[in-house]
C-alpha positions as CSV (number, residue, x, y, z in Angstrom):
1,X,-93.3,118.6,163.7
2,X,-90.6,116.4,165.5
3,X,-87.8,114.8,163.0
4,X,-88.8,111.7,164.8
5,X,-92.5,112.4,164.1
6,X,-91.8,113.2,160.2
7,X,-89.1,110.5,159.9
8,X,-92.6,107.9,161.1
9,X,-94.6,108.8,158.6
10,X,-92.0,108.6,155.5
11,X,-91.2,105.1,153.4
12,X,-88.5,103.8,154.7
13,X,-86.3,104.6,151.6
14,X,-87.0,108.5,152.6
15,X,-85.6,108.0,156.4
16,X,-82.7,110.3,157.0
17,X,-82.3,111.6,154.1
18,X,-83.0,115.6,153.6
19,X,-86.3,116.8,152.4
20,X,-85.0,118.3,149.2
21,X,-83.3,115.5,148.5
22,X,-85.7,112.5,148.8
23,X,-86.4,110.3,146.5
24,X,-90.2,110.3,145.2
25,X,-90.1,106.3,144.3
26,X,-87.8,103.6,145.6
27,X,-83.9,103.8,144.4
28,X,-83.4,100.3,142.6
29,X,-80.5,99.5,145.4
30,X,-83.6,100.1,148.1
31,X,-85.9,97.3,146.3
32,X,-86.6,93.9,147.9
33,X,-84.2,94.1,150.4
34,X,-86.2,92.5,153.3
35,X,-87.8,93.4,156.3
36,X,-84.7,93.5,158.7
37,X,-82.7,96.1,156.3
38,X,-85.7,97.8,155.9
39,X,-86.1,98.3,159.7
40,X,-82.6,99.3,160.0
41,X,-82.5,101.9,157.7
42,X,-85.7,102.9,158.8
43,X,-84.6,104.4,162.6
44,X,-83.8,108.0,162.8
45,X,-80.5,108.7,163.0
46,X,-80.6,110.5,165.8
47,X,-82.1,107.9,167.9
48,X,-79.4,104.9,167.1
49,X,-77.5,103.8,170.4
50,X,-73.8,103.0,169.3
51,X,-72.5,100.2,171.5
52,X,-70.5,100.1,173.9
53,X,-67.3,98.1,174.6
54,X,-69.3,96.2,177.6
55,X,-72.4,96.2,175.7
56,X,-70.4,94.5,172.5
57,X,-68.4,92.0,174.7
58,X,-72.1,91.1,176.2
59,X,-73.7,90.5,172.6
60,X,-70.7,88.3,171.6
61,X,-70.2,86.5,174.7
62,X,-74.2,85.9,175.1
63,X,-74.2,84.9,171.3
64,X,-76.8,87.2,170.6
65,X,-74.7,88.7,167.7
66,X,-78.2,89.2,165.4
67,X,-78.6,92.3,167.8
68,X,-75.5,94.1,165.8
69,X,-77.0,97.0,163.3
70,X,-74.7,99.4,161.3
71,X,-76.1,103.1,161.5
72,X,-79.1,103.7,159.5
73,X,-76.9,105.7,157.3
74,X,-74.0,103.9,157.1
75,X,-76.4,100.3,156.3
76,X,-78.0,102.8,153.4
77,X,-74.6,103.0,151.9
78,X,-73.4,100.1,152.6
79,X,-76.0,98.7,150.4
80,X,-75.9,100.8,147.6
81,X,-72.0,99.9,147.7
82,X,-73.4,96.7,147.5
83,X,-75.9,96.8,144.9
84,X,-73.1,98.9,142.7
85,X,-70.5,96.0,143.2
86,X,-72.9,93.0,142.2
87,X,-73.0,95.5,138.9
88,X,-69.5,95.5,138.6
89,X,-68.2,92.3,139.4
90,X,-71.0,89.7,139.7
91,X,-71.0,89.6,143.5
92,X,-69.8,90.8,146.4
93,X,-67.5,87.9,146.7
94,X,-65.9,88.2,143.6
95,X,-65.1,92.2,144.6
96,X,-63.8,91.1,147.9
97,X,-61.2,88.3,146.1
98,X,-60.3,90.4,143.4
99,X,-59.9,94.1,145.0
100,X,-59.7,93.9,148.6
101,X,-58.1,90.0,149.2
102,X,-56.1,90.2,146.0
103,X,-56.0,86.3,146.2
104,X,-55.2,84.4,142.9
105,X,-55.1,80.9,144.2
106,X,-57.8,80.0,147.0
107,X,-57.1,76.5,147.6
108,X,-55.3,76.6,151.4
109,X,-51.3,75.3,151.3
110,X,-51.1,74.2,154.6
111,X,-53.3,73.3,157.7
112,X,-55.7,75.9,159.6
113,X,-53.5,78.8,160.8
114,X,-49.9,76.9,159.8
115,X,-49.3,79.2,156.5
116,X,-49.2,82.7,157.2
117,X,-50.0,83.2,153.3
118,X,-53.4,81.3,153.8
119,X,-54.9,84.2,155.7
120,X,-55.4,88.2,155.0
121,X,-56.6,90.3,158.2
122,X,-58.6,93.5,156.7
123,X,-60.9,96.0,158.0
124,X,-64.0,95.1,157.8
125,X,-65.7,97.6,155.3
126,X,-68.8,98.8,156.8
127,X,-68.5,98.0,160.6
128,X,-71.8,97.9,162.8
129,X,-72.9,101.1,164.7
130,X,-70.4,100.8,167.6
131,X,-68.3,103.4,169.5
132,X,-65.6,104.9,167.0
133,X,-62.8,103.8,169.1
134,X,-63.7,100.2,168.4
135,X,-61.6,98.6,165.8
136,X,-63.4,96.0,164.1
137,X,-61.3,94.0,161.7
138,X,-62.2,90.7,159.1
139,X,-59.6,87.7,159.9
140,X,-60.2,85.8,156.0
141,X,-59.1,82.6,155.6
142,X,-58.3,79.8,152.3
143,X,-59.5,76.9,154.7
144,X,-62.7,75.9,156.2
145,X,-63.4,77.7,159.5
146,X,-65.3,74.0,161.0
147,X,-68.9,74.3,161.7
148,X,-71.6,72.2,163.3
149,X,-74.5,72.3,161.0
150,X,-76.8,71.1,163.6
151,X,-76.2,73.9,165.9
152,X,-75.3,76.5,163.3
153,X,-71.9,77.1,165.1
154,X,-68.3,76.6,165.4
155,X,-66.9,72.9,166.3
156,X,-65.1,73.2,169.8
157,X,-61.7,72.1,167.9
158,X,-62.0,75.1,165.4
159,X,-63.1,77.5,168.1
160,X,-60.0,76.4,169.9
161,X,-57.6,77.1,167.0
162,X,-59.3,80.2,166.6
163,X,-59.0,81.4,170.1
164,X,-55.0,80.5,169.6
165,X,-54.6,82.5,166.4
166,X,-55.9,85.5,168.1
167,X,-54.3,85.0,171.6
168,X,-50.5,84.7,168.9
169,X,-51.5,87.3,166.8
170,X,-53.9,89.8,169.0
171,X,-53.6,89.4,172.6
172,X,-49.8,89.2,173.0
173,X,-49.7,92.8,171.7
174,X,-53.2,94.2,173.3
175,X,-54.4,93.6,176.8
176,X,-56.7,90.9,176.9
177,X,-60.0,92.5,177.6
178,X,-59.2,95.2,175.3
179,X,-60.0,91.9,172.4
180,X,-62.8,89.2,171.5
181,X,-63.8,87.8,168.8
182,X,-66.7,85.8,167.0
183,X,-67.7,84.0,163.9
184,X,-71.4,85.2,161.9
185,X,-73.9,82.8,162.1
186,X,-74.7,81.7,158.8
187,X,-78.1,82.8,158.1
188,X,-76.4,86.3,159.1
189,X,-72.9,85.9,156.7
190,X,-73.0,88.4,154.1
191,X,-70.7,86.9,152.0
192,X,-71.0,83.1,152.3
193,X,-68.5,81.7,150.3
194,X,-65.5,82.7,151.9
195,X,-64.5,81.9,154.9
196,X,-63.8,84.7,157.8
197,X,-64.1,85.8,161.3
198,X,-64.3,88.7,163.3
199,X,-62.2,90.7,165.7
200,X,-63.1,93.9,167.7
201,X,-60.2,95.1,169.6
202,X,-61.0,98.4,171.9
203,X,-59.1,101.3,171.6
204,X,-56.1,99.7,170.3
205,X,-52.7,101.5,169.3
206,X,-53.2,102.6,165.7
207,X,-49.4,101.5,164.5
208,X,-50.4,98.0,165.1
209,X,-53.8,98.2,163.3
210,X,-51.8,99.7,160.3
211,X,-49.2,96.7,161.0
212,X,-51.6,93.7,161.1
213,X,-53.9,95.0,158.1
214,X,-51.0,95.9,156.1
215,X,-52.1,99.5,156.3
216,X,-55.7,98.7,154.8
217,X,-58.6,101.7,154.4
218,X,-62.0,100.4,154.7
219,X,-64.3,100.6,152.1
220,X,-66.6,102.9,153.8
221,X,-63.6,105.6,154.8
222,X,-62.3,105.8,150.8
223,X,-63.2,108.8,149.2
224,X,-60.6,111.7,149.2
225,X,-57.0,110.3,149.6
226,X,-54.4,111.0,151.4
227,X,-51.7,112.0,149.3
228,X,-48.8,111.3,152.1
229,X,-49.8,107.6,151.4
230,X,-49.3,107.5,148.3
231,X,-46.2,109.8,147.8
232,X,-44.5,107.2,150.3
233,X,-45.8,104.4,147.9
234,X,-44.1,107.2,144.7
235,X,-41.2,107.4,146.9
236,X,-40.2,103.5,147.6
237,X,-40.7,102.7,144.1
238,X,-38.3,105.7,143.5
239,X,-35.6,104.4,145.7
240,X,-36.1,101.2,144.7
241,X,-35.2,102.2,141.1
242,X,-32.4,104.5,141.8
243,X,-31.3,101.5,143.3
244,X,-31.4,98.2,142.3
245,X,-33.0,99.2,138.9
246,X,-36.6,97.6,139.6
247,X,-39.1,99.2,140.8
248,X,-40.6,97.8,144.5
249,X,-44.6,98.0,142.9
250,X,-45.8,99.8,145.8
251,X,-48.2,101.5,143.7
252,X,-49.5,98.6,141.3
253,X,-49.7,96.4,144.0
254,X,-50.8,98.6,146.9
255,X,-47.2,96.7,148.8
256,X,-47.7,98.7,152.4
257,X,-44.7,96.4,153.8
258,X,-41.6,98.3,153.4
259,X,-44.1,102.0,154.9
260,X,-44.8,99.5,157.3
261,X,-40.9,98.2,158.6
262,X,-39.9,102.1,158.2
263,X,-42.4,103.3,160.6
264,X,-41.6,100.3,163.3
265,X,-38.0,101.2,162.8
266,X,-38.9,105.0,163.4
267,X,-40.9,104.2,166.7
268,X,-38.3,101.9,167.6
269,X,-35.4,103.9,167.3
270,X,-37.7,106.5,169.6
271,X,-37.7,103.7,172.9
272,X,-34.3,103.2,171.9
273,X,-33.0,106.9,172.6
274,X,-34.8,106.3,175.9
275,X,-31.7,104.3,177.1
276,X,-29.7,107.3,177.0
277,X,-31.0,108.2,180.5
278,X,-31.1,105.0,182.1
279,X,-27.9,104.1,181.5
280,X,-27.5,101.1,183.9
281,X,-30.3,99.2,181.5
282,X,-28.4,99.3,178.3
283,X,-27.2,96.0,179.0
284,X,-30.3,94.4,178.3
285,X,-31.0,96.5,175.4
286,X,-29.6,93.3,173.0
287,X,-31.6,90.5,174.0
288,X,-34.9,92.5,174.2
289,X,-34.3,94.1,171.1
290,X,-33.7,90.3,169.7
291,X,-37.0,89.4,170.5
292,X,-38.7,92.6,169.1
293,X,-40.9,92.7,165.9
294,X,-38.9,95.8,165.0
295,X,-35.5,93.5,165.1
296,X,-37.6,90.3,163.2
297,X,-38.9,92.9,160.7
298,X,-34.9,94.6,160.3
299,X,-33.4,91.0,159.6
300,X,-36.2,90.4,156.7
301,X,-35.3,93.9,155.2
302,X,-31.8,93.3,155.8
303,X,-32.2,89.7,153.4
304,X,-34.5,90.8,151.0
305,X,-31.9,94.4,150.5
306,X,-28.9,91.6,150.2
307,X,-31.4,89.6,147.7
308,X,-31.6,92.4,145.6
309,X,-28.0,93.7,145.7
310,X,-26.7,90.2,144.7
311,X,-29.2,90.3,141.8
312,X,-28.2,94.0,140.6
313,X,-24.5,93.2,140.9
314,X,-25.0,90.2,138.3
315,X,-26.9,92.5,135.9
316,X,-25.2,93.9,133.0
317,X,-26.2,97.0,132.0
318,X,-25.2,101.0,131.3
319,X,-27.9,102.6,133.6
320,X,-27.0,104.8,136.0
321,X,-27.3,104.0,139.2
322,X,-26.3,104.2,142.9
323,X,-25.0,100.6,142.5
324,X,-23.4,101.1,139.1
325,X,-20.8,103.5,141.1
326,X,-20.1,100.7,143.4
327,X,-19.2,98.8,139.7
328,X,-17.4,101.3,138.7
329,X,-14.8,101.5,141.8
330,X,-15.2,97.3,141.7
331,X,-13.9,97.7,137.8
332,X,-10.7,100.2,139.0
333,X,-9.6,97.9,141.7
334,X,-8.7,101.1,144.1
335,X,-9.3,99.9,147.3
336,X,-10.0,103.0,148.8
337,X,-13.1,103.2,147.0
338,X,-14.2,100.2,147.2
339,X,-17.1,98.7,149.1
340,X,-17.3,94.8,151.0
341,X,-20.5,93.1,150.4
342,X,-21.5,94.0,153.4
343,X,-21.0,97.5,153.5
344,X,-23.0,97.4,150.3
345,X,-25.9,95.5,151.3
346,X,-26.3,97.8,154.8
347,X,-25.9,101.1,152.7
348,X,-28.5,100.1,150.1
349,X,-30.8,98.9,152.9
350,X,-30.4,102.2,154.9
351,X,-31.3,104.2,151.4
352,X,-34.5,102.1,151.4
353,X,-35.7,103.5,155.1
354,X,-33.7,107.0,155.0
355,X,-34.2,107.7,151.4
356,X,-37.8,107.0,151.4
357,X,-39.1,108.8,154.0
358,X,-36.9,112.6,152.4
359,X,-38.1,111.8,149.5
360,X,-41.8,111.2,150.5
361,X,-41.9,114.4,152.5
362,X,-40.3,116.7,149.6
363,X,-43.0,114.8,147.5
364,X,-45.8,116.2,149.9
365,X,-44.3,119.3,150.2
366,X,-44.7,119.6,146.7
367,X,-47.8,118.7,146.1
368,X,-49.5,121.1,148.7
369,X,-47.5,124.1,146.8
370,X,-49.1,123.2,143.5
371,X,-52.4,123.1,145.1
372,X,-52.1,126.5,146.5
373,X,-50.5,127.7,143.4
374,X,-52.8,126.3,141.0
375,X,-51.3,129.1,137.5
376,X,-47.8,126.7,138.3
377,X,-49.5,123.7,138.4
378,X,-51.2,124.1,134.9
379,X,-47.7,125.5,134.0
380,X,-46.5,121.9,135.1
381,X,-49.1,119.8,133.6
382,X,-48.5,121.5,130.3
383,X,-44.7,121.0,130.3
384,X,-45.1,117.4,131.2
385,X,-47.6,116.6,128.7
386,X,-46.2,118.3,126.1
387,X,-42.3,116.8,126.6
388,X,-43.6,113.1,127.2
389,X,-46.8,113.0,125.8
């Protein structure tokens, strides 16, 4: 018998899943979940068509966006996520605000699209069954996104401030086609009381993905982490310490910005080197740097590294640190070892991007010889425990 043949005559909460592993009455996450998720989950897995880039522009441009479908095994789990999370938090909404938004205050400060603060661009978590170089990414916004109930659909003003946000934000840095956009009709919005939309970009670079979304995972790709992540989060909280004696919370807060600026400044400093052989461009090297995110992003590390100099210098304290030597020559008077306030603001800023990244490496270096050495590990975790448990 064919798969497709024995897949027919199974309940649609056995579809796709492995004979010695199916369930002999309906999981509670499977229960009264409607005919159209019971459909979708119910198609063999080997018979779903993932769309194409034409075939998605068609659906959105057609409006026929009801004729999206995640992959029979992807919906499965995405609504077991589900059903877990209403468990856990009371709704998906309330997950969504309090894990993934990480919004306090959801009243908007300003106009649609005039506070950068009032919007959050994520992944969305469980994307529909589409090519795997489509990038498919949840624009959330504090304000109203302006409907017309009668029509079930987007009032031309707000589809025209729409259509600027992402021609600002998504088309001056992808090619046009490469991007389009739509809003869920509302009898399809899984989560209604928040206001989002979508955008599919094709094939876009992967440094700018990380750079709009702030370096998000989806939901549906979290499982085993990658340890380089978070032993760059480990090592700018390090720094950070070391250096202006606060920690940056890149761990407790899941901050991505300063990973983010170091890796622009990296790539950057790549095109930069490129000059070298074209010697007669240089010239022109200033003003297009000037108008580069990688020069916007360097004068907003550049402030925030004075901010936090200024505020270090002020503090009283015996800690050791790499500013308290820069007190230390200030207290002697010996100009030879002294620093200006700017030299000390640049220096500290520079440990920030240089320091980091040494330190995240050695970090991950590390960690892969414990796991390959697991006798020193336990070693490790005995020592530790034991001196500062």
């Amino acid at each position: 018998m064919t798969e497709a043949k024995e897949n027919a005559k199974l309940p649609y909460w056995q579809v796709n899943v492995p004979e010695n592993q199916r369930p002999a009455t309906c999981p509670q996450f499977l229960r009264e979940i409607g005919t159209r998720n019971e459909e979708m989950i119910s198609v063999p897995e080997d018979e779903f068509h993932r769309l194409t880039w034409p075939e998605v522009q068609e659906l959105i441009k057609t409006n026929r966006i009801d004729l999206f479908r995640r992959a029979p095994a992807d919906h499965r789990r995405y609504l077991a996520f589900s059903h877990q999370l209403k468990k856990e938090y009371g709704s998906v909404m309330d997950f969504v605000a309090q894990k993934r938004l990480k919004w306090t205050e959801m009243k908007p400060r300003a106009a649609p699209f005039e506070d950068p603060d009032d919007i959050t661009i994520l992944y969305n978590d469980w994307p529909y069954g589409i090519d795997e170089k489509i990038i498919h990414l949840v624009v959330w916004t504090k304000f109203e996104l302006e409907d017309d109930k009668e029509k079930d659909d987007l009032t031309p003003r707000m589809r025209r401030e729409i259509d600027e946000y992402v021609d600002k934000t998504f088309r001056s840095r992808i090619p046009p086609e490469n991007i389009i956009w739509f809003k869920n009709w509302s009898s399809l919005k899984s989560i209604h009381a928040m206001e989002h939309f979508h955008v599919m970009l094709n094939d876009p670079d992967t440094d700018f993905i990380q750079e709009v979304t702030k370096g998000d995972v989806p939901a549906a790709e979290k499982g085993p982490q990658i340890m380089v992540s978070w032993n760059e989060f480990v090592a700018f909280d390090i720094i950070g310490n070391l250096t202006f004696e606060e920690s940056l919370k890149c761990i407790s807060s899941g901050n991505k910005e300063y990973i983010s600026f170091r890796n622009v400044i990296f790539k950057a400093g790549k095109r930069i080197n490129a000059f070298k052989y074209l010697p007669h461009l240089t010239p022109l090297m200033g003003p297009v740097l000037q108008r580069s995110k990688a020069f916007q992003q360097r004068m907003e590390s550049f402030h925030n590294a004075a901010a936090m100099v200024v505020k270090r210098m002020a503090t009283k304290t015996d800690r050791k640190d790499f500013i308290s030597y820069a007190l230390q020559a200030m207290e002697k008077s010996d100009p030879s070892t002294m620093m200006s306030n700017e030299e000390k603001k640049s220096s500290y800023e520079v440990l920030m991007v240089a320091g980091s990244e040494t330190t995240a490496t050695q970090l991950s270096g590390i960690t892969y010889q414990l796991m390959k050495n697991l006798d020193i590990l336990e070693n490790l975790v005995t020592e530790i425990r034991s001196t500062f448990a």
